[in-house]
C-alpha positions in Angstrom: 51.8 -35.8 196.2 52.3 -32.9 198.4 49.9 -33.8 200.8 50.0 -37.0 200.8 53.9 -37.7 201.0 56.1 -34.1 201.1 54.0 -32.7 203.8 53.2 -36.3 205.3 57.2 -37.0 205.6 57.7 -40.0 203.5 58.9 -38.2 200.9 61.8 -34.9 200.1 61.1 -31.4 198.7 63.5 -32.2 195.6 64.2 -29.6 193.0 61.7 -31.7 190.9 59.2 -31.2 193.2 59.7 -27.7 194.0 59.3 -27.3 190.3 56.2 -28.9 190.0 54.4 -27.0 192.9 55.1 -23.6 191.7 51.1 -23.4 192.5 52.1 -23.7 196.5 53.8 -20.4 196.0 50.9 -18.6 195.3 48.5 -20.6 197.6 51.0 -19.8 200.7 53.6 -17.5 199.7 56.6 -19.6 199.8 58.7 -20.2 196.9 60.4 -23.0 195.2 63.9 -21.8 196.2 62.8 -20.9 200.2 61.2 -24.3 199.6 64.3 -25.9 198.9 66.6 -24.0 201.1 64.4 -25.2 204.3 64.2 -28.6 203.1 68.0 -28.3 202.5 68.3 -27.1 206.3 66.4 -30.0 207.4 68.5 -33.1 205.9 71.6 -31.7 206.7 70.0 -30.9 210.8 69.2 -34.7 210.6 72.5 -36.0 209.0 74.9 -33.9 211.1 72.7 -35.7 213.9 73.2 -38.6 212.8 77.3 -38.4 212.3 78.1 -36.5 214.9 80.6 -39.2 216.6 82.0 -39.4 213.1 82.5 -35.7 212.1 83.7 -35.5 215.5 86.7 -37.6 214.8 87.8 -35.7 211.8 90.5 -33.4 212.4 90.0 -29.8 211.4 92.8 -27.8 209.7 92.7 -24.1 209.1 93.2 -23.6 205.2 96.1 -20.8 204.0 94.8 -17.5 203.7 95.4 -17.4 199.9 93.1 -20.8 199.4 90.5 -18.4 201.1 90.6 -15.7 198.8 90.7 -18.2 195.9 87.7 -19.9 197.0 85.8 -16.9 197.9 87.0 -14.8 194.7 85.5 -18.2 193.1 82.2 -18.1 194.0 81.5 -14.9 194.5 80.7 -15.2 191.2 78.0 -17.6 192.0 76.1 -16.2 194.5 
């Protein structure tokens, strides 16, 4: 499957890929989660591409300072 769709680009890295390859890792030396993170980097290349007239229609609006340290505080957690 790797060969013949991931790497042949009819196909996405999904997590349940990644999860199934965890052989690539050893083979190459990339991991499921670098796996995912490029693959990641790659749609969101092509679909910022692709909306660019839209997204740049949409007004920005700087968030208060407090939201901020709420969100960050928030997933700060997370990371």
């Amino acid at each position: 499957m790797l060969r013949n769709r991931v790497l042949a680009g009819t196909a996405a890295a999904t997590p349940g890929t990644a999860a199934r390859l965890p052989r690539l890792a050893g083979l190459c030396g990339i991991s499921a989660h670098v796996r995912l993170g490029l693959q990641l980097a790659h749609d969101l290349w092509h679909t910022q591409r692709a909306l660019a007239d839209t997204l740049a229609r949409i007004p920005a609006h700087a968030l208060p300072d407090t939201l901020k340290t709420d969100f960050m505080a928030c997933h700060a957690r997370t990371l």
